[in-house]
TORFI-279518 format. One record per residue: residue in one letter; z, y, x of N, C-alpha, C in turn. Coordinates in steps of 0.1 Angstrom, whole numbers, padded with zeros to 4 digits, always signed. Layout:
N
AZYXZYXZYX
...
//
This chain:
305
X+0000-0012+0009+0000+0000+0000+0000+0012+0009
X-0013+0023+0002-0010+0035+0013+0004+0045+0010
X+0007+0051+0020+0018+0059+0019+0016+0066+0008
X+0003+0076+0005-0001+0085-0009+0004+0075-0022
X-0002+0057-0023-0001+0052-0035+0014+0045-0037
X+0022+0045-0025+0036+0044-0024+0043+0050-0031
X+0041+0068-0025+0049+0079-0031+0043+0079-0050
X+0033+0080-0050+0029+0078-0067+0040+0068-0072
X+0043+0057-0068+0051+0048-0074+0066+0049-0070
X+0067+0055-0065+0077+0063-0063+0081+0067-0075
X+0075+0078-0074+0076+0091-0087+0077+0086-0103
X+0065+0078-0100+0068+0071-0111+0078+0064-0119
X+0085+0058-0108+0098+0048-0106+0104+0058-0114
X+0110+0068-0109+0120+0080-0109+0119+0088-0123
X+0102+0092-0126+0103+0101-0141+0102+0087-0154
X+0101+0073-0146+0104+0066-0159+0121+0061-0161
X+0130+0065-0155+0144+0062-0152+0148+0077-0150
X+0149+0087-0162+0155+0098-0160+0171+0095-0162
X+0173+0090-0172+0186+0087-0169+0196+0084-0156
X+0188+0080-0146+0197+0076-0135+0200+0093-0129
X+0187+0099-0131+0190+0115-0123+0197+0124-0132
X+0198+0122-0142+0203+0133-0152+0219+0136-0150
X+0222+0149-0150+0237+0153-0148+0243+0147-0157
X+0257+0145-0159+0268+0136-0164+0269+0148-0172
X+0280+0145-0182+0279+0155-0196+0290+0167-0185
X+0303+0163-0182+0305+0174-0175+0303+0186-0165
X+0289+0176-0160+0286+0184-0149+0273+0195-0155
X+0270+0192-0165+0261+0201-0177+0270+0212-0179
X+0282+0214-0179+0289+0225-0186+0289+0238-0178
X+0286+0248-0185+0281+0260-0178+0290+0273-0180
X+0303+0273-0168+0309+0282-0173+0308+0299-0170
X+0297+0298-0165+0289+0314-0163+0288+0321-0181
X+0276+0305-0186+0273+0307-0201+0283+0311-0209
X+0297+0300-0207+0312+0298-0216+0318+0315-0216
X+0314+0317-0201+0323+0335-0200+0315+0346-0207
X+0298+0345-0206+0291+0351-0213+0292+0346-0227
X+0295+0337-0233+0292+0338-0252+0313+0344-0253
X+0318+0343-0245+0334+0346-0245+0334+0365-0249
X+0325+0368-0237+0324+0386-0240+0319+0388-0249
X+0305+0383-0252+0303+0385-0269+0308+0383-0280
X+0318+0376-0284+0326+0375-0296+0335+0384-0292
X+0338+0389-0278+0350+0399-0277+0346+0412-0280
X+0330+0410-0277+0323+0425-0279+0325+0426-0296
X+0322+0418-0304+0323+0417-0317+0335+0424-0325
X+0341+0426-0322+0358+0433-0321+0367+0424-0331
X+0372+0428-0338+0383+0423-0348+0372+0412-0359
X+0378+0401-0358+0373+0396-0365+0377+0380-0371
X+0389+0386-0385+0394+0381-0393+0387+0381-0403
X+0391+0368-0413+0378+0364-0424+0374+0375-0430
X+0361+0379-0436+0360+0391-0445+0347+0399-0434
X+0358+0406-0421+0350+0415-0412+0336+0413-0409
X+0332+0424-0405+0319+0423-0401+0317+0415-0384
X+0330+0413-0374+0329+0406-0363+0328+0390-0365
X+0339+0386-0378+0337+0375-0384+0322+0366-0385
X+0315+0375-0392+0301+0374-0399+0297+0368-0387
X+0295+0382-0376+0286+0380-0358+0289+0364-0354
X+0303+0367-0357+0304+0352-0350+0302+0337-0357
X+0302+0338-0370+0293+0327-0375+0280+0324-0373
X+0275+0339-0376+0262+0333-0368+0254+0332-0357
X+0263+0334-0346+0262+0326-0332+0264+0315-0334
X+0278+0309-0337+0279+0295-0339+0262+0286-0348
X+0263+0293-0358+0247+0287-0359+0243+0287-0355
X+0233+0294-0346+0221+0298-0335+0223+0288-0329
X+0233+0288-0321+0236+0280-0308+0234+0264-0313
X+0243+0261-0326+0245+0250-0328+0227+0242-0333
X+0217+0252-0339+0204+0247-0344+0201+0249-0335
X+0200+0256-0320+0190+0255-0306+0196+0242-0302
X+0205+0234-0300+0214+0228-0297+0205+0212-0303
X+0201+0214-0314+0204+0200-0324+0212+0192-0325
X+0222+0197-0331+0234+0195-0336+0235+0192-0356
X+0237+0183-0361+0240+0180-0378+0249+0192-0381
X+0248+0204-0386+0256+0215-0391+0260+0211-0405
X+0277+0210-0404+0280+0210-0420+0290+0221-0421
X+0294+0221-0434+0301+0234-0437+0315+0228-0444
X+0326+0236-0441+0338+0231-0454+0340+0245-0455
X+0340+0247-0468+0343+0260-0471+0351+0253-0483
X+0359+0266-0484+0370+0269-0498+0375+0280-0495
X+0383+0285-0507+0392+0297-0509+0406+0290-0505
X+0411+0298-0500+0426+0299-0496+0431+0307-0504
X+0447+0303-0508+0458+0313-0512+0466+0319-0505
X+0464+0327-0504+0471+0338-0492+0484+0349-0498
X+0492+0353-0490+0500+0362-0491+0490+0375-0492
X+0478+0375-0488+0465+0386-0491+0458+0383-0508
X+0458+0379-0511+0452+0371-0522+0444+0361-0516
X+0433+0356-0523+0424+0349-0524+0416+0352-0512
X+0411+0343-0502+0404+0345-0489+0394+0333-0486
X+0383+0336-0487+0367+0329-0484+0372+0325-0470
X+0373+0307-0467+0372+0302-0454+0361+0291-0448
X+0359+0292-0442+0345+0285-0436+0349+0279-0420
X+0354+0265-0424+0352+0257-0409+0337+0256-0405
X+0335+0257-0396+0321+0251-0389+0321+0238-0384
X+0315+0228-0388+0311+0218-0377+0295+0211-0369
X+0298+0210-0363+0286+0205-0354+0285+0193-0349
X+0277+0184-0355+0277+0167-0350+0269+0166-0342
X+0268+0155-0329+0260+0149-0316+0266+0135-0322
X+0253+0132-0318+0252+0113-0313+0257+0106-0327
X+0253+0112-0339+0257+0108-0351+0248+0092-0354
X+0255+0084-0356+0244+0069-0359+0246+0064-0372
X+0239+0052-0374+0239+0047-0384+0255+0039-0387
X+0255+0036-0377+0268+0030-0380+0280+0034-0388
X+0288+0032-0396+0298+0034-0404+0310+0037-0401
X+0314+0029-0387+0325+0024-0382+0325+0031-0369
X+0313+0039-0365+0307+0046-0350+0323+0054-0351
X+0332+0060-0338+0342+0062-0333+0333+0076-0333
X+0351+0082-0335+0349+0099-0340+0354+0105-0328
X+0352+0112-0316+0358+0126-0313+0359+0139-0315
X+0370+0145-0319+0370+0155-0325+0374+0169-0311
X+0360+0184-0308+0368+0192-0301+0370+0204-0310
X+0378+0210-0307+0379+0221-0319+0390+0236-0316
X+0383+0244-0321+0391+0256-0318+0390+0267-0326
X+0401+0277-0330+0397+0285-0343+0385+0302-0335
X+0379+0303-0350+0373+0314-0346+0381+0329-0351
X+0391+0329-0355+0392+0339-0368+0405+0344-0355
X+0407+0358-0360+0414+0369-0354+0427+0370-0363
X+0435+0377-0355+0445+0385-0369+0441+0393-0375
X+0449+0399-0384+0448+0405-0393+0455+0418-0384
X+0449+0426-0376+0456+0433-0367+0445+0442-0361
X+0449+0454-0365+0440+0470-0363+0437+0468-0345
X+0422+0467-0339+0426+0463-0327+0426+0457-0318
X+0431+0446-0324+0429+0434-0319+0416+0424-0321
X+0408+0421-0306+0399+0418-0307+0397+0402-0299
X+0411+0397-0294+0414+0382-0292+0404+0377-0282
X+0402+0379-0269+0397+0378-0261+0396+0366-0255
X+0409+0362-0262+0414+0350-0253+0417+0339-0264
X+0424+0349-0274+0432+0339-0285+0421+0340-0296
X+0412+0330-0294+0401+0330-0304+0387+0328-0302
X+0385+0343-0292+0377+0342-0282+0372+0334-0275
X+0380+0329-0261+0376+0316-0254+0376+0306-0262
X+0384+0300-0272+0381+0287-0277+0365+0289-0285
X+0365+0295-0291+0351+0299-0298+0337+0295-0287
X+0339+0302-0281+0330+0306-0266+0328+0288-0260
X+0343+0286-0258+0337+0273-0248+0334+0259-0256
X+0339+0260-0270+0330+0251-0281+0312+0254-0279
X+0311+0265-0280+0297+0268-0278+0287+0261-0264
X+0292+0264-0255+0295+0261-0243+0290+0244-0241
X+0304+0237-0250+0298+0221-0250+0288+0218-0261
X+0282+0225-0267+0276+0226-0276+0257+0224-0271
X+0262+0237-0257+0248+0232-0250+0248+0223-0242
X+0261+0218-0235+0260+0206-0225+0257+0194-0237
X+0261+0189-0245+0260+0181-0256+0244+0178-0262
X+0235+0188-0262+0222+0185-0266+0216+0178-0254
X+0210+0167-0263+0198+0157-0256+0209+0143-0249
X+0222+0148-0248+0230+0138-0240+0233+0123-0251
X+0231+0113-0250+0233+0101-0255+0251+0094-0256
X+0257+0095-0263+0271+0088-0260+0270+0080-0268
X+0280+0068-0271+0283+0059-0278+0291+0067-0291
X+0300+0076-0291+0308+0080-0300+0302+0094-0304
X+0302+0092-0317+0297+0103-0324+0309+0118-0318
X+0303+0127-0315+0315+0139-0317+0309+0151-0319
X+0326+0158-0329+0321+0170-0332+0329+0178-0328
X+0320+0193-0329+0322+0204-0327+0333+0211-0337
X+0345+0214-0336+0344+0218-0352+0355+0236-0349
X+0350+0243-0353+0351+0259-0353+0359+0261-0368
X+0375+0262-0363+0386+0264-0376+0386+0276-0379
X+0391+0283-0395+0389+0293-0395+0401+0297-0399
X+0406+0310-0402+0418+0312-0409+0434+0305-0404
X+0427+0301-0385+0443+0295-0382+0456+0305-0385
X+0451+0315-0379+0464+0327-0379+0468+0329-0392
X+0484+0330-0391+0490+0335-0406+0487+0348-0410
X+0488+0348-0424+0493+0370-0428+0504+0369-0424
X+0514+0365-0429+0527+0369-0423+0531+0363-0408
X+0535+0350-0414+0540+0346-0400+0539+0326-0405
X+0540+0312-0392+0539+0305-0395+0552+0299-0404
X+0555+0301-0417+0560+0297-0429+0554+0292-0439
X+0564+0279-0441+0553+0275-0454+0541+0268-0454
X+0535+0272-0460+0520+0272-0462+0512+0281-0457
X+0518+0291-0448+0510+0304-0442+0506+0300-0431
X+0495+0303-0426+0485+0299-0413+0481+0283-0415
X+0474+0280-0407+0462+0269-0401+0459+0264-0419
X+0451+0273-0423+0445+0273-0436+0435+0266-0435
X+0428+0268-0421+0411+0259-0420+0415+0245-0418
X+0428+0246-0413+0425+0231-0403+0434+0224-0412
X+0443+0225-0421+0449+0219-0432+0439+0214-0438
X+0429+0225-0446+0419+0218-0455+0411+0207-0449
X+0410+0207-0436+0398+0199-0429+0404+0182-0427
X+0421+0189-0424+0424+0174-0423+0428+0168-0433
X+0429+0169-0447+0434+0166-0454+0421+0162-0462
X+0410+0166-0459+0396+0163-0465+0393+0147-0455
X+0395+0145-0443+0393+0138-0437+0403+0124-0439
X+0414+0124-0441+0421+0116-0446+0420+0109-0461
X+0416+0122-0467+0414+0113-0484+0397+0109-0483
X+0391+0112-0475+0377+0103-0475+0376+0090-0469
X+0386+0091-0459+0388+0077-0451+0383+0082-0437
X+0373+0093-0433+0369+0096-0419+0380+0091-0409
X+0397+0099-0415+0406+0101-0402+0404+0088-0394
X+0406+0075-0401+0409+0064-0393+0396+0063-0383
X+0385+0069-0384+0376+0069-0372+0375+0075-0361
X+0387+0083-0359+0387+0097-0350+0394+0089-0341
X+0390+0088-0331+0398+0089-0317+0405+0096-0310
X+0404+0107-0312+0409+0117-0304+0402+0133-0311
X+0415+0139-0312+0413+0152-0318+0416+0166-0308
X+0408+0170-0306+0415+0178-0292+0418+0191-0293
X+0422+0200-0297+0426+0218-0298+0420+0221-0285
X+0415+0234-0288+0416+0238-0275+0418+0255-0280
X+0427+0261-0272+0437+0275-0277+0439+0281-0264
X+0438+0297-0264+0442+0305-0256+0434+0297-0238
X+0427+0295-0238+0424+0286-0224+0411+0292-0211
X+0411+0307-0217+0404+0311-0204+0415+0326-0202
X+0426+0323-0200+0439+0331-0192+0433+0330-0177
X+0440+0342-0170+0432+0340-0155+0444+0332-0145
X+0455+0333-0155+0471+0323-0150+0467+0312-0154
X+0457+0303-0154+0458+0293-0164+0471+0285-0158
X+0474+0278-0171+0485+0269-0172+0487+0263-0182
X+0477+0248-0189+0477+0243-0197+0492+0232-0202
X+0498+0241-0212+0509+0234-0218+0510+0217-0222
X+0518+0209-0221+0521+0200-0222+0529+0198-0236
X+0521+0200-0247+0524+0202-0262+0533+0193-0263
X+0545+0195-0269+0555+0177-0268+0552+0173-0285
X+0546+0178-0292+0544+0167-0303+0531+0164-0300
X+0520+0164-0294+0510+0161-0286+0508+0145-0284
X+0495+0137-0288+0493+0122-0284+0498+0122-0265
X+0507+0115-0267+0510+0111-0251+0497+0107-0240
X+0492+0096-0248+0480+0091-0241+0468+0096-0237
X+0464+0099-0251+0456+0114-0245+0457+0125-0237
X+0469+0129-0236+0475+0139-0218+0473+0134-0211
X+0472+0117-0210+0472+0111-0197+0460+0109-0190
X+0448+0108-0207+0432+0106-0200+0435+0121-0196
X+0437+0130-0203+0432+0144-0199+0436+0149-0185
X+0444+0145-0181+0454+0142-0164+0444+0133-0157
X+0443+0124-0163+0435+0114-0154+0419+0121-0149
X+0417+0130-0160+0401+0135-0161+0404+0150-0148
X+0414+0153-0149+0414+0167-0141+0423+0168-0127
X+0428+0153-0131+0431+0149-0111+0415+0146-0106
X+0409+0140-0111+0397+0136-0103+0389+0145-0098
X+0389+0156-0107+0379+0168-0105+0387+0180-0100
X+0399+0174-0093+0408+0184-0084+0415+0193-0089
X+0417+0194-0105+0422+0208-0116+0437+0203-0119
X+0444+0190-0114+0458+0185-0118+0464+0198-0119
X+0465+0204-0110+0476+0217-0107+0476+0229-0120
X+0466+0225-0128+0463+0237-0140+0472+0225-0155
X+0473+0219-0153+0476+0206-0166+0489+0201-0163
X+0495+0206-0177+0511+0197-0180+0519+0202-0172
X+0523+0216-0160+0536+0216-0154+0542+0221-0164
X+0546+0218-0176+0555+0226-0184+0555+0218-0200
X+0567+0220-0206+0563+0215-0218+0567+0223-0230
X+0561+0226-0233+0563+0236-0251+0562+0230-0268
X+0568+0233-0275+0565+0226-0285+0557+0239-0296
X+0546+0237-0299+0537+0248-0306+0532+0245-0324
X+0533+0256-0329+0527+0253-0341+0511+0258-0341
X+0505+0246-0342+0488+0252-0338+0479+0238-0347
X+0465+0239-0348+0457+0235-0357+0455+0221-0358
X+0460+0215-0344+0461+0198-0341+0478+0193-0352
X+0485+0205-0354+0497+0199-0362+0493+0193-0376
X+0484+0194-0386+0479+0192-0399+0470+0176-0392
X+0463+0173-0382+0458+0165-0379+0467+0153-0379
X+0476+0154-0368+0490+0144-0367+0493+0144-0379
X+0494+0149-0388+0504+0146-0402+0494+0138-0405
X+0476+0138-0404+0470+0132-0413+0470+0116-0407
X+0477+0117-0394+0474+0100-0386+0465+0102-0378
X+0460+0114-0372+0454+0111-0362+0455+0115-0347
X+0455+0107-0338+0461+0110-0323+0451+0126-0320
X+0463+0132-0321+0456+0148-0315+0464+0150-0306
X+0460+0161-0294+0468+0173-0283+0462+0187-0282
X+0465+0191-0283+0468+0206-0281+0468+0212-0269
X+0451+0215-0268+0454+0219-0251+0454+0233-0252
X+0463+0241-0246+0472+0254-0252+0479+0259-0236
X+0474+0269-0235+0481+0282-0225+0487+0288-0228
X+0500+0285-0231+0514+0290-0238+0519+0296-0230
X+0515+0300-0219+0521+0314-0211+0512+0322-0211
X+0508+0335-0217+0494+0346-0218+0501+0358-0208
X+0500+0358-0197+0510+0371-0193+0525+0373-0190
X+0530+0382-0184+0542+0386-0182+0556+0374-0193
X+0561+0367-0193+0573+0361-0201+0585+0370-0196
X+0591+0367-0208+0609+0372-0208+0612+0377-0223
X+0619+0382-0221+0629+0388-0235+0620+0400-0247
X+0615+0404-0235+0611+0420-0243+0596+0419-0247
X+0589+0400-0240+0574+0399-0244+0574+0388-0257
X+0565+0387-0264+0565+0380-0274+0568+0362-0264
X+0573+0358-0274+0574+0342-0270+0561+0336-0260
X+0550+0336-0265+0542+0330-0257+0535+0346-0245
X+0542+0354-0241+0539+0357-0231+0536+0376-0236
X+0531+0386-0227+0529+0395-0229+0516+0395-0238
X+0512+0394-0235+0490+0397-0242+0490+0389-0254
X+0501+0379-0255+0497+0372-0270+0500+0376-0281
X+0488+0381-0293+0488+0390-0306+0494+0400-0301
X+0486+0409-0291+0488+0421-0286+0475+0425-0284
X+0473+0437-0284+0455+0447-0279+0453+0446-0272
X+0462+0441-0260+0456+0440-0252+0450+0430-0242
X+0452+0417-0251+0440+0406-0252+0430+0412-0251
X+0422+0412-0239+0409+0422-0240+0401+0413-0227
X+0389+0415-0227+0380+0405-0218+0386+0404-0206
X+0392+0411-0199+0393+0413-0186+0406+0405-0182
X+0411+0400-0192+0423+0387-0189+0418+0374-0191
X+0405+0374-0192+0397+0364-0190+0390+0357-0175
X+0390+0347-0175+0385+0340-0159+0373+0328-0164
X+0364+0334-0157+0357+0323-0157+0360+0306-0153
X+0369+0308-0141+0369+0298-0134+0379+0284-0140
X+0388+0296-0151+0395+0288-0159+0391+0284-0172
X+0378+0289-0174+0370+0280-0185+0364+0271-0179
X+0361+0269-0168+0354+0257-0163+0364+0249-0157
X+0377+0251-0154+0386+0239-0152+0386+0233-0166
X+0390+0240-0178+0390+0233-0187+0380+0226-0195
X+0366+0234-0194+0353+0228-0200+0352+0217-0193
X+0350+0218-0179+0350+0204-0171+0357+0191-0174
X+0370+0201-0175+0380+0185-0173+0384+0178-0191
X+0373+0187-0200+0377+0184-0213+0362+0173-0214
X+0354+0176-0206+0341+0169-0211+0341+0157-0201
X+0353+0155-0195+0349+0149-0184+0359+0135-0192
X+0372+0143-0201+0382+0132-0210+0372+0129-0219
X+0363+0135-0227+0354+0124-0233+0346+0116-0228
X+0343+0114-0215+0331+0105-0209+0340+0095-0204
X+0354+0096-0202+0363+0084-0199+0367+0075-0215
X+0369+0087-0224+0371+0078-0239+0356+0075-0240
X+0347+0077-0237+0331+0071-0243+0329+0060-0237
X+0339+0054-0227+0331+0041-0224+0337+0026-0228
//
């Protein structure tokens, strides 16, 4: 064989085995892109259900999610609010959906919606989870896994008043309590929050009502990729959108930056900047959306196999 008709079979070999060259789903994750769709919803300003930033950012989430080819469904309902009556809209976005019945669910998921707070435009708390859902949304197109997973963009986590009662995680109650009485929950494998997570202190909390096991792939996913040092030195107990999940039976964690800034007495509980104005882009880190996009896409390719 000449060297010319060698290399032809070569090539050949190679563009009929893309699979073997193709990046791994984490190594697709683009946290330049995650920090760029992060300033845009920040640019969007306040945006609690109703607003006009609200709107902007639903319809990114679509854009993204139909460039994407991703199954878009919608849960929408009214909520009862200490506001009155309030139009809520989860987003979700399905990959690798099959025929199968029984096909295993991962769930990633993060709220879009702001407070109800003159100002506040949630850079971080809202913001980045919004952003880096998007984020896997483009690493996720064209990629093949065994388990179906979605995307899913909660709305209406934040309370009007405060977390009492029935006040707050209005999206993620309805979602899981829709999922439970259809029978979905028992398919879910893993439900993952992802909150507050492009801080430039990152320091992912160690939720204690949190699936144990799942910390441990999530540990196991971000020793390998050198991020251990950002995961679990601390443990908090949080009221956040994976709590309605667990009630419904399903192994969820809460991956949550429960320190936002300055701590002590005179700053809110989870830190200076949290449900404050000055959540603002510039407390944002790229590098810490890509510890966690990385090391989140890297715990699903360990549960995918």
């Amino acid at each position: 064989m000449s060297f010319k008709l060698g290399l032809i079979a070569i090539l050949f070999a190679v563009s009929a085995r893309p699979d073997t060259l193709a990046a791994s789903l984490h190594e697709r994750f683009n946290s330049q892109q995650a920090y760029a769709y992060t300033a845009q919803i920040a640019g969007f300003g306040e945006r609690w259900p109703g607003s006009p930033g609200h709107k902007k950012t639903e319809d990114l989430i679509h854009q993204v999610l139909q460039k994407d080819g991703a199954r878009i469904e919608a849960d929408d309902f009214t909520a009862r609010t200490p506001r009155g009556p309030i139009a809520v809209h989860n987003i979700i976005g399905k990959f690798n959906v099959s025929t199968d019945p029984k096909q295993g669910i991962l769930i990633l998921a993060g709220h879009y919606d702001t407070l109800f707070q003159p100002g506040f435009i949630g850079a971080n708390d809202g913001g980045s989870s919004t952003a880096i859902l998007l984020a896997f949304a483009d690493a996720f197109a064209g990629q093949k896994m065994g388990m179906q997973t979605w995307l899913v963009w909660t709305d209406l986590e934040e309370a009007i008043n405060s977390f009492t009662g029935d006040d707050g995680l209005y999206g993620s109650r309805h979602l899981a309590q829709k999922l439970a009485s259809n029978g979905t929950s028992s398919r879910v494998r893993g439900f993952f929050l992802l909150d507050m997570i492009g801080d430039k202190q990152l320091g992912v909390a160690r939720e204690t009502e949190s699936n144990r096991q799942l910390q441990e792939v999530i540990a196991r996913a971000a020793g390998q990729l050198g991020y251990g040092q950002y995961f679990f030195q601390y443990d908090v107990g949080i009221i956040d959108d994976h709590v309605p999940f667990i009630q419904a039976g399903i192994p969820a964690v809460d991956v949550v930056d429960a320190r936002y800034g300055r701590m002590g007495p005179t700053f809110d509980s989870m830190g200076e900047f949290h449900h404050a104005n000055t959540d603002t882009i510039d407390k944002v880190s790229q590098h810490s959306l890509e510890v966690v996009g990385k090391g989140m896409l890297l715990t699903v390719e360990l549960l995918d196999k």
